[in-house]
C-alpha positions as CSV (number, residue, x, y, z in Angstrom):
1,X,0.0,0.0,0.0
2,X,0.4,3.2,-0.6
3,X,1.9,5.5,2.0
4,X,0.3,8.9,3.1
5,X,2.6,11.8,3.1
6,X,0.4,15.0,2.9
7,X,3.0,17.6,3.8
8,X,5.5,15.6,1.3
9,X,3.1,16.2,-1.2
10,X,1.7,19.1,0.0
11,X,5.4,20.7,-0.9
12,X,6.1,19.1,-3.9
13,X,3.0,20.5,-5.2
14,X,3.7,23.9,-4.3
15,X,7.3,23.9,-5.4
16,X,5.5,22.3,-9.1
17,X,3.3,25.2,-9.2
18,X,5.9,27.9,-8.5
19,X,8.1,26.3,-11.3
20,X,5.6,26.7,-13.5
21,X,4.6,30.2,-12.7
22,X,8.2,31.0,-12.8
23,X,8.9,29.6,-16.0
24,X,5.5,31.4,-17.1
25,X,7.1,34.5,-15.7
26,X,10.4,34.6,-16.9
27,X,9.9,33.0,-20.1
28,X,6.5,32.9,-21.3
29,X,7.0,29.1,-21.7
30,X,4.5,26.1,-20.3
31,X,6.3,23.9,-17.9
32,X,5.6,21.0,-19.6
33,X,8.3,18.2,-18.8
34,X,7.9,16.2,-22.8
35,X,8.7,19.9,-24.5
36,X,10.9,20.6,-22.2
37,X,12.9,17.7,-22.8
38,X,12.5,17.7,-26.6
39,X,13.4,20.8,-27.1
40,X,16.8,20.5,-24.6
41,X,17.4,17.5,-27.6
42,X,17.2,19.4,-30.0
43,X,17.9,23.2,-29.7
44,X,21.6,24.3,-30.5
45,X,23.1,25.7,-27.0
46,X,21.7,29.3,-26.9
47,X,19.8,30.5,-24.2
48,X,16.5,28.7,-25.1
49,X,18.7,25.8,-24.7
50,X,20.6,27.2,-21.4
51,X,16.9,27.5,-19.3
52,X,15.9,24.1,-20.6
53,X,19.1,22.8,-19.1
54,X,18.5,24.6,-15.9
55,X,15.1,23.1,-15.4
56,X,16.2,19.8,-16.2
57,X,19.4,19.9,-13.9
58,X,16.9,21.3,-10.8
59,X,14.5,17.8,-11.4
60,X,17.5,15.8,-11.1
61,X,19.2,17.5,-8.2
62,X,15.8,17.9,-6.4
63,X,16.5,14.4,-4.1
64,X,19.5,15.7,-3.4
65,X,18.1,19.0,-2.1
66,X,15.6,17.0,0.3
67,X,18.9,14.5,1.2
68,X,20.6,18.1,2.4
69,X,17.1,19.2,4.0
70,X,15.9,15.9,5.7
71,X,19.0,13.7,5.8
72,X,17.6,11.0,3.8
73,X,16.9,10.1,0.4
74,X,13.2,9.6,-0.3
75,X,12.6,5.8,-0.2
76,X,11.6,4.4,-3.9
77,X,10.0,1.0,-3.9
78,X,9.2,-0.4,-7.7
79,X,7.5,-3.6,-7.7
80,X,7.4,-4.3,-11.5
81,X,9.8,-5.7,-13.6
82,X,11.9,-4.1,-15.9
83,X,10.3,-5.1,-18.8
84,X,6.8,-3.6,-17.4
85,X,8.8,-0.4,-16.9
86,X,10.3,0.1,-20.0
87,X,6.7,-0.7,-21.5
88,X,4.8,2.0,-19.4
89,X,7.6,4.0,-20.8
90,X,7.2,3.3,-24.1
91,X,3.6,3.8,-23.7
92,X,3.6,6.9,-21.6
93,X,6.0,8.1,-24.9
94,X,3.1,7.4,-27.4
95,X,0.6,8.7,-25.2
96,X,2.6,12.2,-24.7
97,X,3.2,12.3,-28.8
98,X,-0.8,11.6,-29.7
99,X,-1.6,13.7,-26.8
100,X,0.4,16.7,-27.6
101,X,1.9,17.3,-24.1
102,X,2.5,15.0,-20.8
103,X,0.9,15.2,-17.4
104,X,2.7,18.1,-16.1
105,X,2.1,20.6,-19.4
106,X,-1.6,19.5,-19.3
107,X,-2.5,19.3,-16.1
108,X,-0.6,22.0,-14.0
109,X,-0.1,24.3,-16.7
110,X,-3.1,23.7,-19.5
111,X,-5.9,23.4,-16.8
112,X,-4.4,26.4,-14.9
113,X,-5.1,28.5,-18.3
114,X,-8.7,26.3,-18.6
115,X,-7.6,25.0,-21.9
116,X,-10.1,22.8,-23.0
117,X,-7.9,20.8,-24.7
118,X,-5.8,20.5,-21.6
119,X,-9.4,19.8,-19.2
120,X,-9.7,16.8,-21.7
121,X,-6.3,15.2,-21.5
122,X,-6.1,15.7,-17.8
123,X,-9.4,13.5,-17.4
124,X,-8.5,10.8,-19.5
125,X,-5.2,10.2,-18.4
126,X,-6.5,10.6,-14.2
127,X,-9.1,7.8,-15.6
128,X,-6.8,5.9,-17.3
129,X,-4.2,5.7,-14.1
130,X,-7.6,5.1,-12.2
131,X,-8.8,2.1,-13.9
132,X,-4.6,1.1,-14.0
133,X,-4.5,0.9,-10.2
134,X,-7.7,-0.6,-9.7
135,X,-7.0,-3.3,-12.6
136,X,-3.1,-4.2,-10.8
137,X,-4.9,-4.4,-7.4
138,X,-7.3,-5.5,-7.6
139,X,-8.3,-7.5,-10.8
140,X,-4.7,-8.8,-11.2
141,X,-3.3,-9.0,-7.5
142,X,-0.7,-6.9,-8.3
């Protein structure tokens, strides 16, 4: 199971909302994790390429911020294997590609503007992870 960490969460929410309102702010650009990661891949280094970089280096040192904050690592517990893993991934790539935009572009920064487009996506991909968990714990004893 599951467990409950509301002030965890509670902060990593807030520090994903000012991101995105910060990146809004300074460049006029949607945090959106799948263009923000594209476009580091394929922009020539400039500074549209120097703020993607930045954004991207403060996700991955982010653990180690909490590690200097709380003096632990967050725990990280994956019970599927490794070929289930590199399927979701696969999958959560196609899904980003047709859906024009991952979780984080969609629904922080999409829903925050009531894009439509962005209301839709958010939904079906909450529904989808819905019927997911259910499915694994339920239906498949995962």
């Amino acid at each position: 199971m599951t467990e409950f960490t509301p002030l965890l969460s509670f902060g990593g929410g807030v520090l994903i909302g000012l991101a995105a309102v910060a990146l809004m702010a300074v460049h006029g650009r949607i945090a959106g994790i799948n263009g923000i990661v594209s476009g580091f891949l394929t922009t020539q280094l400039n500074q549209d390429w120097a703020w993607r970089a930045a954004f991207l280096a403060g996700m991955v040192a982010s653990p180690l911020i909490f590690l200097g904050l709380s003096g632990q690592l967050p725990e990280i517990s994956i019970p599927s294997s490794p070929l289930l893993l590199v399927v979701g991934g696969f999958l959560t790539g196609v899904g980003t590609t047709f859906g024009s935009g991952c979780t984080s572009g969609h629904g922080v920064c999409g829903m925050s503007r009531l894009s439509g487009r962005s209301i839709v996506a958010t939904m079906t991909f909450m529904m989808t992870a819905a019927i997911t968990v259910y499915l694994t714990r339920h239906v498949f004893g995962g």
